[in-house]
Legacy VTK file of the C-alpha trace (Angstrom):
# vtk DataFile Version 3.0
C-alpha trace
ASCII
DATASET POLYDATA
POINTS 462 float
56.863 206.229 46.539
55.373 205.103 49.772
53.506 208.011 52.271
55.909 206.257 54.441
59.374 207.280 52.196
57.587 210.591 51.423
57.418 211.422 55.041
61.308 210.308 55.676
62.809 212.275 53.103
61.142 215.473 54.018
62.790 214.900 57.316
66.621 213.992 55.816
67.381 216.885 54.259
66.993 218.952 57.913
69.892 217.925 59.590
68.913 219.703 62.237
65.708 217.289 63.029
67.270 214.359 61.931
71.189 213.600 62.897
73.253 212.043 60.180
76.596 211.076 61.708
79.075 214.186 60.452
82.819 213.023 61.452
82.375 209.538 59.647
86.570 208.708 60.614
85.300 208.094 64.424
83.622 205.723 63.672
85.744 202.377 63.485
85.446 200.680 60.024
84.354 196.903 60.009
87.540 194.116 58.838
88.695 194.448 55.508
87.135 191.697 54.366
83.768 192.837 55.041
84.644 195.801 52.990
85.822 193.620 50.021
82.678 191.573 50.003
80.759 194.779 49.925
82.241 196.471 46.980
82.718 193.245 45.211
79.150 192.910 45.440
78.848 196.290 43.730
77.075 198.148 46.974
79.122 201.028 46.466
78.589 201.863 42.940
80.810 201.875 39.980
81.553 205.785 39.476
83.860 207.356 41.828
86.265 210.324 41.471
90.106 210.158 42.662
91.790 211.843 45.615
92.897 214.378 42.530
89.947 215.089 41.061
90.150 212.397 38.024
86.678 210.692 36.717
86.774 206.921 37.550
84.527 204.109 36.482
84.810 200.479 37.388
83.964 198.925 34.201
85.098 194.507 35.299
85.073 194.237 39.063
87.839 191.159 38.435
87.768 188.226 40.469
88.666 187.542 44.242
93.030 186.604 44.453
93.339 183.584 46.497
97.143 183.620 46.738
99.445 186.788 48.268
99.249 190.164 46.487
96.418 192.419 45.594
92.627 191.406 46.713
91.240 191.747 43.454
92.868 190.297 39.780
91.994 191.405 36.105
89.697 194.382 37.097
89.189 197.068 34.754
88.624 200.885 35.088
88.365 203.836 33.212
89.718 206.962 34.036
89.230 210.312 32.596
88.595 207.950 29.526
91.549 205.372 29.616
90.790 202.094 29.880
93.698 200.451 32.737
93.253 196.708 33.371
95.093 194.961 36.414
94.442 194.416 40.115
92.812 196.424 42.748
93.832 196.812 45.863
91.744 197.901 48.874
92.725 199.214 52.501
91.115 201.056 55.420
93.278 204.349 54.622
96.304 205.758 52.465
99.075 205.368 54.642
98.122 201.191 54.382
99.741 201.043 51.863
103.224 201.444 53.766
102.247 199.796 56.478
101.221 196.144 54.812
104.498 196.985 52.168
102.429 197.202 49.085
104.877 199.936 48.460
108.357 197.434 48.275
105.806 194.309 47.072
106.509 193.675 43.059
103.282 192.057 43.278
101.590 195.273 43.638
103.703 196.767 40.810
100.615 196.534 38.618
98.095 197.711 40.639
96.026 200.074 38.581
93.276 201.325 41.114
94.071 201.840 45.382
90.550 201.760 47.125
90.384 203.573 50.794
87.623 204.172 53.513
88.746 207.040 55.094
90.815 209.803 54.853
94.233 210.150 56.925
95.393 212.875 59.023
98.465 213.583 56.886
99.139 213.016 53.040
100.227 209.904 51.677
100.794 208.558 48.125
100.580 205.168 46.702
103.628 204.492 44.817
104.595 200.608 43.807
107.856 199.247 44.266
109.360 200.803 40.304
107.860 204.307 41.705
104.897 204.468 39.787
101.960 206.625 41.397
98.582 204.441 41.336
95.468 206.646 40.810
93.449 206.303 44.737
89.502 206.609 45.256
88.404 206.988 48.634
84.547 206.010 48.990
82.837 208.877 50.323
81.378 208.301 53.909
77.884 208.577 52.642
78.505 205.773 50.432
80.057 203.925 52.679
77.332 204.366 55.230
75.026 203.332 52.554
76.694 200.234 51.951
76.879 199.138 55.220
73.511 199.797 56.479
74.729 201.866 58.916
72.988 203.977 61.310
74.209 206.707 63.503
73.671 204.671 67.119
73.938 201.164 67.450
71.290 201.039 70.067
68.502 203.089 71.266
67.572 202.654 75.091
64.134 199.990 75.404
61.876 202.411 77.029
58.459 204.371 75.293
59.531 207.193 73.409
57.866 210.652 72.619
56.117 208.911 69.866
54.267 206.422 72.239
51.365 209.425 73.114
50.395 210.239 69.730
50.185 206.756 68.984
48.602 205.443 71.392
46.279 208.197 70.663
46.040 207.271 66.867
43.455 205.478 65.076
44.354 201.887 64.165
44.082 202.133 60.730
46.038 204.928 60.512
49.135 203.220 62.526
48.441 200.243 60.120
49.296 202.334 56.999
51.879 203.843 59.006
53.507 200.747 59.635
52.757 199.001 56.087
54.835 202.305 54.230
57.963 201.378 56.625
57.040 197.609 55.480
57.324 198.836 51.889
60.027 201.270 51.967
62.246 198.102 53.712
61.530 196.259 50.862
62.160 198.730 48.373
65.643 199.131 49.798
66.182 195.946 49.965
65.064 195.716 45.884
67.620 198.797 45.142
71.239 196.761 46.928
69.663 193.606 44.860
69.984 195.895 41.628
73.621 196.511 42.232
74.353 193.836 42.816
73.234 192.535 39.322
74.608 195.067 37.989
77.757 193.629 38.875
77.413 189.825 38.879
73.786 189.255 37.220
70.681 187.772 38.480
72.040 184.215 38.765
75.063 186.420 40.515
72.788 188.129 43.200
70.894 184.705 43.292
73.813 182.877 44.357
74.753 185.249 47.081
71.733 186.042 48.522
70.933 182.041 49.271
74.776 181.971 50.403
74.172 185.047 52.815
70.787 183.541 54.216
72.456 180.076 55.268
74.982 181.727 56.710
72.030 183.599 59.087
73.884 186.082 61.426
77.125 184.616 62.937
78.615 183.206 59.453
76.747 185.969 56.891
79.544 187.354 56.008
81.886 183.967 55.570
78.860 182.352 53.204
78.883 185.416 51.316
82.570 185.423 50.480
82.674 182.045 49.725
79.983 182.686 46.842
81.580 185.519 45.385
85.310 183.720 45.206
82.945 180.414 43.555
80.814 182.118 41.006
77.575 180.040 40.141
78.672 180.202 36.560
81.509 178.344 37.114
80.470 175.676 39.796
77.803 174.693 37.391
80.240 174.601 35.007
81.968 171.709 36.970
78.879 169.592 38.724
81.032 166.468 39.409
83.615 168.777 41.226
81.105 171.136 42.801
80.935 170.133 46.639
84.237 169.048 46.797
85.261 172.865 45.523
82.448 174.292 47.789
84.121 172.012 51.051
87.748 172.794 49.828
87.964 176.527 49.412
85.516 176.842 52.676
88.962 175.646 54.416
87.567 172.306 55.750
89.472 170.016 53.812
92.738 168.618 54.931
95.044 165.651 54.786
94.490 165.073 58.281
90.838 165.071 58.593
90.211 161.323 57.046
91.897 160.357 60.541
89.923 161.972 62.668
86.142 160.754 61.025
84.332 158.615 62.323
84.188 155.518 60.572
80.970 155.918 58.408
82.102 159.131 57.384
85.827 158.268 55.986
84.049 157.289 52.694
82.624 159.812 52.087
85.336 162.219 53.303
87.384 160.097 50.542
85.484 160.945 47.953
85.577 164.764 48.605
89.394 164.517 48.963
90.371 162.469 45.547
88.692 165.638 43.758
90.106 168.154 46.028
93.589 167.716 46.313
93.577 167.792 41.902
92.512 171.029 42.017
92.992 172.470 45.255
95.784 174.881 44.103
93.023 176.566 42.027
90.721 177.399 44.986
92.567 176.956 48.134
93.141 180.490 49.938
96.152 181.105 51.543
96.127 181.282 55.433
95.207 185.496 55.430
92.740 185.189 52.871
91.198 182.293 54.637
87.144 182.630 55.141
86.314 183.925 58.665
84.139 181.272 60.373
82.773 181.315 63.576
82.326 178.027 65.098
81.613 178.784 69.011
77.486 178.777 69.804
76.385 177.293 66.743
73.991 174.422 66.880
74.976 171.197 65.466
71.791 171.205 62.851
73.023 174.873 61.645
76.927 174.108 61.686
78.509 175.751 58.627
79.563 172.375 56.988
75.720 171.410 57.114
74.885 175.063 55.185
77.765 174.069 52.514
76.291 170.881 51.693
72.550 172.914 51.077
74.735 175.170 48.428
76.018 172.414 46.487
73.345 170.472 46.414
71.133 173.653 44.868
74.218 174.046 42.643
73.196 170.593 41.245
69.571 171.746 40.926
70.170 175.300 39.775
68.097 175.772 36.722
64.756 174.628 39.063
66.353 176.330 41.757
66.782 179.845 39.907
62.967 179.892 38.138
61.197 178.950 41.514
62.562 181.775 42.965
62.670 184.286 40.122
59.139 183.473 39.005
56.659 182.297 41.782
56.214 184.706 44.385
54.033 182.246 47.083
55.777 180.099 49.825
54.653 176.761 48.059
57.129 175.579 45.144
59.653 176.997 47.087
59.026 174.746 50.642
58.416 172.057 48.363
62.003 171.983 46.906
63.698 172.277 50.098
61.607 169.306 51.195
62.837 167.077 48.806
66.605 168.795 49.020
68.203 165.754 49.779
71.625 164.146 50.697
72.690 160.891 51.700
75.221 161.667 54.381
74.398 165.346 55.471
70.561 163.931 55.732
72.094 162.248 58.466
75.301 164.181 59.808
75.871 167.130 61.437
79.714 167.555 60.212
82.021 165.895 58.011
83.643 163.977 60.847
80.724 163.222 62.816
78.616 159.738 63.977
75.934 158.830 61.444
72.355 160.254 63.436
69.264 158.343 63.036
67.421 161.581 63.064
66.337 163.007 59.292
67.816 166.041 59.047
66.668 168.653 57.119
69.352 170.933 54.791
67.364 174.227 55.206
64.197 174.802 57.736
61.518 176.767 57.540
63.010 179.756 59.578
65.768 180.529 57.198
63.541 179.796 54.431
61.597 182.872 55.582
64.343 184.703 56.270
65.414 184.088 52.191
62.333 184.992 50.931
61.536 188.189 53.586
64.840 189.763 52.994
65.598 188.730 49.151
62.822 186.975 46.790
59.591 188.818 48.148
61.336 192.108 47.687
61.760 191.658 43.860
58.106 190.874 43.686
56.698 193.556 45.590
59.388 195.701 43.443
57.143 194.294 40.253
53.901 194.919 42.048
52.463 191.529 41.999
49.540 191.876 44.167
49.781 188.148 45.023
53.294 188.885 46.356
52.080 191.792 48.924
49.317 189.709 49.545
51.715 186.785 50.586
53.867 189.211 52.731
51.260 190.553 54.847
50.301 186.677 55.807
53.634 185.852 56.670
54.363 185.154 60.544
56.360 186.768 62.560
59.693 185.080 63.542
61.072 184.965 66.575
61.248 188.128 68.638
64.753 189.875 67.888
66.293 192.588 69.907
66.270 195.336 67.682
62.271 194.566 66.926
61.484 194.455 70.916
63.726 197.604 71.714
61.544 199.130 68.486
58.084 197.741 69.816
58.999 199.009 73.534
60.046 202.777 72.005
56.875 202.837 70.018
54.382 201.361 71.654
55.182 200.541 75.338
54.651 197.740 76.990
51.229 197.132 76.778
48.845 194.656 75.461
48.585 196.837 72.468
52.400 196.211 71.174
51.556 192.439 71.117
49.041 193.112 68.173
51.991 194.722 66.160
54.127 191.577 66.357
52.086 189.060 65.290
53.350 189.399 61.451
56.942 189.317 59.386
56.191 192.345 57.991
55.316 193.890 61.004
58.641 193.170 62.351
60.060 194.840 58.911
58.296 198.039 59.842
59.278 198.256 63.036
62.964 197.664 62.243
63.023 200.439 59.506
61.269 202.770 61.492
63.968 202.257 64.537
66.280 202.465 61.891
65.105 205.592 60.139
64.603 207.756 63.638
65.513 206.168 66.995
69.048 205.124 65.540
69.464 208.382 63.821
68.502 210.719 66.477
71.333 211.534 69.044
69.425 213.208 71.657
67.485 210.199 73.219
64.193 211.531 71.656
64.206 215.172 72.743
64.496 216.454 69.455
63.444 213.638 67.527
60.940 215.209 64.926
59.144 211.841 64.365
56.649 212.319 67.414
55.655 215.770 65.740
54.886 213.897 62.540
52.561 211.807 63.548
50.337 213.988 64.663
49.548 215.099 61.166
49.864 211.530 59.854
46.938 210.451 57.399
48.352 207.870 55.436
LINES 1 463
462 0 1 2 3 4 5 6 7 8 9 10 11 12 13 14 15 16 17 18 19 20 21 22 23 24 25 26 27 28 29 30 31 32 33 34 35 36 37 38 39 40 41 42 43 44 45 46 47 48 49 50 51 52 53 54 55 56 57 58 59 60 61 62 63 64 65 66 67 68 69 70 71 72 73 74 75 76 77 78 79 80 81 82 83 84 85 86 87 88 89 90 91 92 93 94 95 96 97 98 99 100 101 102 103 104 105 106 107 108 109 110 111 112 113 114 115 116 117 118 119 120 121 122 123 124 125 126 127 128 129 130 131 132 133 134 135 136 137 138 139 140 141 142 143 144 145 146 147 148 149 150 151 152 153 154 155 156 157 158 159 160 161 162 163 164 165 166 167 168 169 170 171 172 173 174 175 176 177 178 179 180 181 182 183 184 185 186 187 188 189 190 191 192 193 194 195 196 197 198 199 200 201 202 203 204 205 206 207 208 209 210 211 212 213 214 215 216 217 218 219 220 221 222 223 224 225 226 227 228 229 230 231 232 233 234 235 236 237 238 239 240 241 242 243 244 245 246 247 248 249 250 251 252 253 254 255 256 257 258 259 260 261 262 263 264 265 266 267 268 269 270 271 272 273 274 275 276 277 278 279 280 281 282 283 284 285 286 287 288 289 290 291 292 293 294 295 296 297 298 299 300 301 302 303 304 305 306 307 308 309 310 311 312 313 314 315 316 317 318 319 320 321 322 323 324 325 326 327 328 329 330 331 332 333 334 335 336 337 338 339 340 341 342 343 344 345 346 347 348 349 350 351 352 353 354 355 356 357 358 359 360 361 362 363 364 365 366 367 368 369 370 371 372 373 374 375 376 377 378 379 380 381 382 383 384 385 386 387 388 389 390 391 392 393 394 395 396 397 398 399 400 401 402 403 404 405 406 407 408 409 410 411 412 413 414 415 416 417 418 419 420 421 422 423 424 425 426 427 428 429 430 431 432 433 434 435 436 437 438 439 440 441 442 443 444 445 446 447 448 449 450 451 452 453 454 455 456 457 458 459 460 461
């Protein structure tokens, strides 16, 4: 354990210094879908006990339903020792299960597990349509919170906090082994939601989501990552011819209709992608609610979702390389290398599947989300195996471009003076700073007054 984590959870327990969030209903839950894709992804654990006090254990998670009825098919749980296998079914609260008609719906009849996120104000019970009770977990809020990354405040005000004097009055070498534990305790995080996630769906599993989640970067995160966990790696390499025209299909931009619209160099290949789809569309193809959330507005043609679709399948061709750089070299080199020779004849030169033919080269992934993949996934399971190289690599890494959270963090910290500059030169500075925001100004409800953080660092050593 890092000084850095040391120092934090000597704080947590005090809820008097630190402010968790204690009425966890008022705060408004994300979509449901974001909530699926979490506990799919096992972020929420497997042990969980019901509303009545029963012992429950997910033993098979089950697979994604892409027609009408319950989210999740062939699951399996144990409770209080029996063994049920059927569909899950997950909602915001209880009394959902009225309101969307699960209760009436035969195709909830066999429902053997109802997953909620918060309490209600009255009691409800989940009954199916032949008045059968079906056991219900809801995920405690700490959980839940955990899952989601969430803090107490979405935003801390950009001005220097009470922490800026006994910084600026610290050594530097002390605020650099300040800053490197927050680096470290980021990853380590990051290393723990990577080991549920195999727990769940295995390394090639995690694998596949993480590189979804990366090219989807911030406005289609959460669309990439469903699309990987409804097309398992394990079975898109088990069908390589069909592969991209799966990937294209079940993303939602296939249709009848599109050939028409194509530009004229792009109809061929457009046919291709079709002749496979439409054979075994009714496999994949979600129906209109289920359909993945993209968000199309502000996107730059190079980074258009189509563009990220075509990177998948082609490292769904070249898995097996794909899958040991990643696992087993822990330096930027083998990695940039296969990206640079990641290449496709018509999304080399297209920015969507019904665009002109460009004359530019255009790369599948650049360099900026090939950092991001390696920052926020890969480097964190080698600093997790401490490989020197790997922390060595980390701490030479530059800095991206300067986010919001990271200035708002640099501003509270550090002011704005010529001094802050120096602390976001690096990637892993940025890390620190973002877990540190994270960890205090985001948990603290009293705009620093009674943040015990400034008090800390007076005493801070390393």
């Amino acid at each position: 354990m890092s000084s850095y984590a040391q120092l934090l959870n000597s704080l947590l327990p005090d809820s008097g210094k630190v402010r968790e969030h204690s009425s966890g209903v008022s705060k408004k839950l994300p979509d449901e879908m974001h909530l699926q894709a979490l506990w799919f992804a096992g972020q929420m654990g497997r042990e969980f006990i019901t509303v009545d006090g029963r012992k429950v254990r997910i033993v098979q998670f089950g697979h994604w339903n892409h027609s009408a009825g319950p989210d999740f098919l062939h699951a399996a749980v144990e409770i209080d020792g029996e063994l049920l296998s059927g569909p899950l079914e997950l909602d915001h609260r209880a009394s959902d299960w009225e309101a969307h008609g699960h209760a009436v719906n035969e195709a909830f009849n066999e429902v053997v597990l109802h997953v909620v996120f918060a309490p209600d104000s009255s009691d409800h019970y989940t009954r199916t349509a032949d008045h059968r009770e079906v056991p219900r977990v809801c995920v405690p809020y700490s959980v839940l919170c955990e899952a989601l990354d969430l803090p107490f405040l979405e935003v801390a005000n950009a001005h220097p906090g009470r922490c800026f004097q006994p910084l600026s009055e610290m050594d530097g070498s002390h605020i650099d082994s300040l800053m490197l534990g927050a680096a470290r305790h980021r990853a380590q995080i990051k290393a723990r939601r990577r080991k549920r996630t195999i727990d769940v769906a295995g390394e090639d599993g995690w694998l596949w989501q993480a590189i979804a989640e990366t090219l989807g970067y911030r406005p289609n995160k959460l669309a990439m990552t469903l699309l990987a966990q409804r097309l398992p790696i394990d079975m898109l390499k088990g069908n390589p011819e069909s592969a991209e025209s799966i990937i294209f299909g079940a993303a939602g931009f296939l249709s009848a209709e599109i050939h028409d619209r194509a530009a004229a160099d792009s109809r061929d290949y457009l046919r291709g992608l079709w002749e496979t789809w439409w054979q075994v569309r009714d496999d994949y193809e979600p129906v209109p609610e289920r359909a993945i959330p993209w968000k199309l507005s502000g996107i730059r043609p190079v980074n258009h979702p189509q563009r990220r679709l075509a990177c998948l399948a082609r490292i769904v061709s070249l898995w097996k390389e794909f899958s040991r750089i990643c696992l087993t070299t822990s330096g930027a080199e083998p990695l940039s290398r296969f990206f640079e020779e990641l290449n496709h004849p018509y999304w080399n030169h297209h920015y969507t599947l019904t665009s002109k033919r460009s004359d530019k080269d255009l790369a599948l992934l650049g360099p900026d989300r090939l950092r991001d993949f390696q920052i926020n996934h890969l480097l964190p399971v080698h600093l997790e195996a401490d490989r020197p190289a790997a922390w060595e690599y980390y701490q030479k890494i530059p800095a991206p471009s300067l986010s919001e959270k990271v200035d708002k963090a640099s501003i509270r910290l550090f002011g704005d003076t010529v001094r802050r500059k120096s602390y976001l030169k690096k990637a892993w500075q940025h890390q620190a700073l973002l877990q540190i925001y994270q960890d205090f100004c985001l948990r603290d409800a009293s705009d620093c007054k009674e943040c015990p953080f400034p008090e800390q660092l007076g005493q801070w050593r390393g």
